[in-house]
N, C-alpha and C positions, 0 to 999 in steps of 0.2 A: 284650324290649327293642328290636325290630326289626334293621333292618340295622344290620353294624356301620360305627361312626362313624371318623372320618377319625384322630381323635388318640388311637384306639388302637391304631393302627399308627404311630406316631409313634416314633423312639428316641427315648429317656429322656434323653440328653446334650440335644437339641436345645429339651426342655419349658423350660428356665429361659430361654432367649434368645427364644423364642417371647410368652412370656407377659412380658418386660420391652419387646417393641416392641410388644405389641396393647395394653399401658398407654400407650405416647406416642400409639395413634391416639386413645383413649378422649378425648381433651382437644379435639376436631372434634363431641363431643356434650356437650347441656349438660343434657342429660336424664338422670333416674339409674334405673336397670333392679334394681328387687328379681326373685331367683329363690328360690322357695319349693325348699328339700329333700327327701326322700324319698326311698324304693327307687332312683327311677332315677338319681341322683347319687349313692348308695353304692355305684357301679361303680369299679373303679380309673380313675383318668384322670378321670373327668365334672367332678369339680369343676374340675380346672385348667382344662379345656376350658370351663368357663362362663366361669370368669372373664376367660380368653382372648378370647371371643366377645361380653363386655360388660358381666357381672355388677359391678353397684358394694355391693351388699347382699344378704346370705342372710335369707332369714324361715325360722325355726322355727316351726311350726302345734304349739301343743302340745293340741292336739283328737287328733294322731296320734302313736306311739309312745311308748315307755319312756323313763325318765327315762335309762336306759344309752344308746339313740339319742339324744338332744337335747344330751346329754354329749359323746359322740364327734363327733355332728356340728360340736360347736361347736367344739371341736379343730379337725376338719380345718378349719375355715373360715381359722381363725389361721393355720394350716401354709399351706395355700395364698396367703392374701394374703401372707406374707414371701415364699416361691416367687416372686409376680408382684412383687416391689418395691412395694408400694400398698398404701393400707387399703382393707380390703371392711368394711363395716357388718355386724354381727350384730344380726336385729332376733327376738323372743321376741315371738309372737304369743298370748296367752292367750284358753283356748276360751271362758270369761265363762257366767253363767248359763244353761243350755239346759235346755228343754221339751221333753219329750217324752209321748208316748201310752205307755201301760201295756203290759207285757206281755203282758196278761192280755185285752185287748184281741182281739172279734169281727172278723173281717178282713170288711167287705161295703165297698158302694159308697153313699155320699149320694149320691142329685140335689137338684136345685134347688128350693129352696120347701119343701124336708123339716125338718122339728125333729129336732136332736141333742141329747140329754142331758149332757155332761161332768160326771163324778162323781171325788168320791176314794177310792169303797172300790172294790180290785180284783174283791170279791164282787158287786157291784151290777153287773155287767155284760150287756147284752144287743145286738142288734141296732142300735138307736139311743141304748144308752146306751153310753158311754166312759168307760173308767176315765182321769186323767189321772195320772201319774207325777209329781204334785206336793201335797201336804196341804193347802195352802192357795188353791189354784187358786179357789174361790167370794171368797176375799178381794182378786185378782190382778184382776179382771176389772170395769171401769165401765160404767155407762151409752153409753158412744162406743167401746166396745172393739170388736175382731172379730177372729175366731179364726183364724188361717190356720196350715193345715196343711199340711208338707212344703215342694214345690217354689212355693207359691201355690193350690192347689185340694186339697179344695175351702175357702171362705173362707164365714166364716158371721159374720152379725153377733148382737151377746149381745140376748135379749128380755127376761131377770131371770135374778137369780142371788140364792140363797138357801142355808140351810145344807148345805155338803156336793156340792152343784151346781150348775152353771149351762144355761140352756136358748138356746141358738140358731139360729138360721133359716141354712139353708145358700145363698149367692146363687150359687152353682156345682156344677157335679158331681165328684166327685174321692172318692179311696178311703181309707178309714180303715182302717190295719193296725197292727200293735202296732211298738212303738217309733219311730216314724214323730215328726220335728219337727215341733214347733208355736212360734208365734209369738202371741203378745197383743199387740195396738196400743193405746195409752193406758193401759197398765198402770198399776195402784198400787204402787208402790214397797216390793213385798212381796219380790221376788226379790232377793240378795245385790248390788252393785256386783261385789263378789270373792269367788268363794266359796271353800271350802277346797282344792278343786285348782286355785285360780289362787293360789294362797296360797304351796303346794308348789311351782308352777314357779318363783315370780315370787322366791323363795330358790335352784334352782338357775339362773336366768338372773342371778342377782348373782356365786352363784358364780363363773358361766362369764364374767361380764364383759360379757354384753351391751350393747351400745350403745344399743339402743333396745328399750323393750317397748308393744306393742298392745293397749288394752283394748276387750274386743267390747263391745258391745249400753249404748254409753255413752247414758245418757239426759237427764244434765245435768254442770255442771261440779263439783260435789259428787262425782262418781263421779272427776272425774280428781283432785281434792283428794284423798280416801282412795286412791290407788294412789302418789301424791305419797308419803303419811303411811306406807305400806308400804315406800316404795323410801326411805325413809330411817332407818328401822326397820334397814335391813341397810346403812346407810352407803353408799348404790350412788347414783350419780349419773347414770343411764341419763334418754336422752331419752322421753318419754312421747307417744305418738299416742291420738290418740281415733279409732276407728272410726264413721266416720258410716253408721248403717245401722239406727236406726230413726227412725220420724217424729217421737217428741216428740225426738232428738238434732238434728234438724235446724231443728223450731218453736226451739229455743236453741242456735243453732249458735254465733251470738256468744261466749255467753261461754263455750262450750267450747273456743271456739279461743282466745279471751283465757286460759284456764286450762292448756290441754296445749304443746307442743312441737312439737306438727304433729299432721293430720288425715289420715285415711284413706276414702275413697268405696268406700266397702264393698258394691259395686251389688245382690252376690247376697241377702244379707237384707233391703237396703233396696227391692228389686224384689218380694220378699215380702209385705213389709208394706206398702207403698204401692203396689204395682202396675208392673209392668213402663212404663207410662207413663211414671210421674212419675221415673222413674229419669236419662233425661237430664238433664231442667230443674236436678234436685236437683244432679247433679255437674257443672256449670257453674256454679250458684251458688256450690257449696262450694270450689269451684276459685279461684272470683273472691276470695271473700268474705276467706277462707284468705291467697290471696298481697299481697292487698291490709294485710292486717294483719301479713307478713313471716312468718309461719310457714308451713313447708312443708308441702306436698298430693301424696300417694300416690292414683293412682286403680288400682283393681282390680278380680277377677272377669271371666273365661273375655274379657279381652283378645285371646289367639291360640287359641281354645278347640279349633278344628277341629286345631289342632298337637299335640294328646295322639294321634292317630291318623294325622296327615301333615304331609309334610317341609314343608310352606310354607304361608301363610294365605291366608283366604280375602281375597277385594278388599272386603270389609266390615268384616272385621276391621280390616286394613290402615289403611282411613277410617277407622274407631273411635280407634285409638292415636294416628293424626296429630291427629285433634279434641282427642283429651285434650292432646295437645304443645301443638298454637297455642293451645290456652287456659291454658298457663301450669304443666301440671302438672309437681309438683317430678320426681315420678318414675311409673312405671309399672310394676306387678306383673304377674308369674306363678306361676299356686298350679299345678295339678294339670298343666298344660305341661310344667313342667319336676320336679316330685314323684314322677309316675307315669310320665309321658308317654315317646311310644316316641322322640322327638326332642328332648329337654331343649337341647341345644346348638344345635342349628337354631334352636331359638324365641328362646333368646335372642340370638342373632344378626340373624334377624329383627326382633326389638324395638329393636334396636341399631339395624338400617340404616332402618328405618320411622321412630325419632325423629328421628337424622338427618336425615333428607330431611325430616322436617314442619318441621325447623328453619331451613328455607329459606325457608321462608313471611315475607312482608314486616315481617306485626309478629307480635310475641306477646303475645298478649290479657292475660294473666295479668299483666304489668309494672306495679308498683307505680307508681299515678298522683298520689296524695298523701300518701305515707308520713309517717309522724311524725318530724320531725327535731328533736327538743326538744334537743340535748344537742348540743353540740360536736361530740363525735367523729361523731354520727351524720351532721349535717353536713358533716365531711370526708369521710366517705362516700360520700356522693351525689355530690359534688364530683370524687370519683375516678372514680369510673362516669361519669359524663359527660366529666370530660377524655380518659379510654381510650376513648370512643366517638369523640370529637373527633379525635384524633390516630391512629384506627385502630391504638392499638397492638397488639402482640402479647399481649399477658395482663395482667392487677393482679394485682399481687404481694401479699398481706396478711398479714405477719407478724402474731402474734394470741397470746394466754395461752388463753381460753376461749372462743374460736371467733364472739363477735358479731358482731366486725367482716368477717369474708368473711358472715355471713348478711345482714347490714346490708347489704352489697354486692349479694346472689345475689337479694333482692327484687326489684332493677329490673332482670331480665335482662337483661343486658348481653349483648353478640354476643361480647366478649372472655372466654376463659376466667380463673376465678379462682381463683388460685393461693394456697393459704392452708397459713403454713406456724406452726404452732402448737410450743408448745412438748411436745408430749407424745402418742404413740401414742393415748391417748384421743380427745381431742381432733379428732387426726386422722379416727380411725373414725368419731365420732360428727357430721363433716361430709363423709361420704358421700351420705347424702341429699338433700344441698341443692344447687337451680338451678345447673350451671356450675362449682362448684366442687372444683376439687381438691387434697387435704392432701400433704404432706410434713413428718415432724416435723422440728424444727429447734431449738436453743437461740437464743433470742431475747435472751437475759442481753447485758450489756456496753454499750458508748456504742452511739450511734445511727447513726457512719457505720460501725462493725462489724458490725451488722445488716443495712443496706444492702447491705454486700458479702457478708455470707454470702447473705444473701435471693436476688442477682443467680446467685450460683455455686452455689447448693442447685437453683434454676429452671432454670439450661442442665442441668443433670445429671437432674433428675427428667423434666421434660418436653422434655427433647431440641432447645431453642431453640437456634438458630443465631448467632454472635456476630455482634452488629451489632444483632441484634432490638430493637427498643425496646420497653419495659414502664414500666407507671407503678406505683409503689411506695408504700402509705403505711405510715407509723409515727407511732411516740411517742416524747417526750424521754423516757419517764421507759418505757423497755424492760420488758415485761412484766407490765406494769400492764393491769389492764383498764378498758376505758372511757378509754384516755389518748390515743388515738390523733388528734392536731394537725398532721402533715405529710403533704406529697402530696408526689413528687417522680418525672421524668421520668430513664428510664435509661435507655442502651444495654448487651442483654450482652456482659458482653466479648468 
């Protein structure tokens, strides 16, 4: 685990007072920090320490560990956010179809311009032929397909494919070992969307309550309809991301993000399968494309990557995370940083002060330019985000039922934070993710100038506003309604 960390020398009286003032700084960033769990956060202390340091969401990788870890962790995550007064988001990453080389599999090396065999019987194996750990793999694979293996290398493109095999030309050198990932590009729609151990998680992430789950290797919006049709299956109303990270996901990005809940820039398999090149372009689009339609954008993949083995990142890193910020991204991930890594709490700290400061920058690229405002309330919307720019206020207050209207808000990044106080711990959590925003449940029931005054006294007490502050506030005549929201109104707190 490396050296020891600052807050495990900490008494124990002083963790609850700690973690209720590092929530009133969290409200000076409007960027939201997922930290992946793991070993190195099953230390006593580690989690409160992240959350401390800026955690607004835990991801579960259910690619690792027992369904007994994914259980407890998602306990502690609950224990700790009431600890810090705040919602932290539980988000259930599911591992989605994966490819792999056979056991059975000769370990040598392909170069360049060599033919490789890929077969399904583990008997058939030789030097250049390869068992694949799939039956149907001569069915999986088109005319435009190409084979990459592992980290990118080596990458072969298909020449035919026939019963039981297919035959491809390798454009690289790289090693063929047994169990070793593989990736198809243009696949046939032979592999599962969900297959049965995403089946098994996606029943204990209902269990556990999760807020949000990740589906990998999405290839269109049919894949996020059938995970829709599952997560209703167990009556769970979790927010849905699609993981953009292969090429035909990104040839229809559109209507994946018109279908999901928010996206995810998945760089490490999309660097795979499209090449470590196309990796930028791709998530500035996705970035763009995403905020501009109001659903939120996670970008991921070894962000502080040097931070699994030291306390601070590199000045590349550093550029990396501010680019993803000024173009707009909702949040920014840590998978093996903070899972494994010998400084979990440093990095998210780091990630903290690095959005931060890129938040400083003049505009933010990702700001909704011509949102859709079909609907009244979405209208007063927009109408509050520009008077609380206008008037410099202190925050927008959004009292809310089911959380559209702070998202409606968190589109056109406003420099004010937004204050969205829903009627329900759900609710709550599941607007951790988004631009700016931050929950408090609240009872929204009753007239409309009762709302207002709870609204004004739930805000000085959650976020520490000083009386006198001014804030702009909207509501509804008809409290609790969703979709009713028709007033804007200017307030000082008391």
């Amino acid at each position: 685990m490396g050296r020891r960390a600052e807050h495990e020398i900490q008494p124990l009286r002083y963790a609850t007072r700690r973690l209720r003032l590092a929530s009133r700084r969290m409200f000076t960033r409007h960027t939201k920090i997922i930290a992946t769990l793991g070993p190195a956060t099953d230390v006593p202390g580690v989690l409160d320490a992240l959350v401390a340091a800026g955690m607004d969401c835990a991801r579960l990788n259910c690619s690792h560990g027992t369904h007994e870890d994914l259980r407890r962790r998602a306990g502690e995550v609950r224990a700790a956010a009431a600890r810090a007064g705040r919602p932290i988001g539980l988000l259930f990453d599911l591992q989605g179809p994966k490819l792999r080389l056979s056991v059975a599999v000769v370990p040598s090396t392909v170069q360049a311009g060599e033919l490789v065999t890929f077969t399904c019987n583990d008997d058939d194996v030789g030097e250049r032929r390869v068992p694949v750990d799939f039956p149907e793999f001569p069915r999986l694979v088109t005319e435009r397909s190409e084979i990459v293996v592992g980290d990118g290398v080596p990458r072969l493109v298909v020449e035919s494919a026939g019963p039981g095999e297919v035959v491809a030309r390798s454009m690289s050198a790289g090693e063929l070992v047994p169990r070793k990932g593989i990736n198809v590009t243009y696949a046939r729609p032979e592999l599962p969307a969900i297959t049965d151990k995403d089946l098994a998680d996606l029943a204990l992430a209902a269990e556990a309550g999760a807020d949000f789950v990740a589906l990998s290797f999405v290839r269109s919006a049919a894949d996020l309809e059938q995970l829709r049709t599952r997560l209703d299956e167990h009556g769970w109303h979790g927010r849905t991301i699609a993981k953009i990270e292969k090429i035909e996901a990104h040839e229809h990005l559109d209507e994946i993000i018109a279908a999901a809940d928010g996206v995810m820039v998945a760089r490490g398999d999309y660097g795979v399968e499209a090449g470590v090149a196309r990796v930028p372009l791709m998530q500035k689009d996705t970035i763009y494309r995403a905020t501009q339609a109001g659903k939120l954008v996670i970008t991921a993949t070894q962000m502080l990557e040097s931070m699994i083995h030291a306390p601070e990142p590199t000045r590349a890193e550093a550029t990396d995370v501010a680019n993803a910020v000024i173009d707009g991204t909702s949040a920014v991930m840590l998978s093996a940083e903070t899972s494994v890594g010998q400084y979990p709490v440093e990095a998210v700290r780091a990630m903290s002060q690095l959005a931060e400061a890129a938040e400083e920058a003049p505009e933010i690229h990702g700001r909704a330019r011509a949102g859709v405002r079909d609907t009244p309330a979405a209208s007063v919307m927009h109408a509050a985000v520009e008077l609380a720019a206008e008037l410099d206020a202190a925050a927008l207050l959004v009292p809310t039922s089911g959380g559209g209207s702070p998202r409606a808000c968190a589109k056109y990044r406003p420099r004010q934070p937004i204050i969205a106080l829903p009627q329900t711990e759900g609710v709550a959590n599941q607007l951790t993710l988004e631009w700016g925003v931050y929950s408090h449940a609240m009872d929204v029931s009753g007239s409309v100038d009762g709302l207002i005054e709870r609204a004004l006294a739930t805000a000085k007490e959650f976020a520490g506003f000083a009386s006198g502050a001014r804030v702009v506030i909207t509501a509804g005549q008809r409290t609790g309604a969703t979709g009713a929201t028709n007033l804007i109104m200017v307030r000082d707190i008391p």
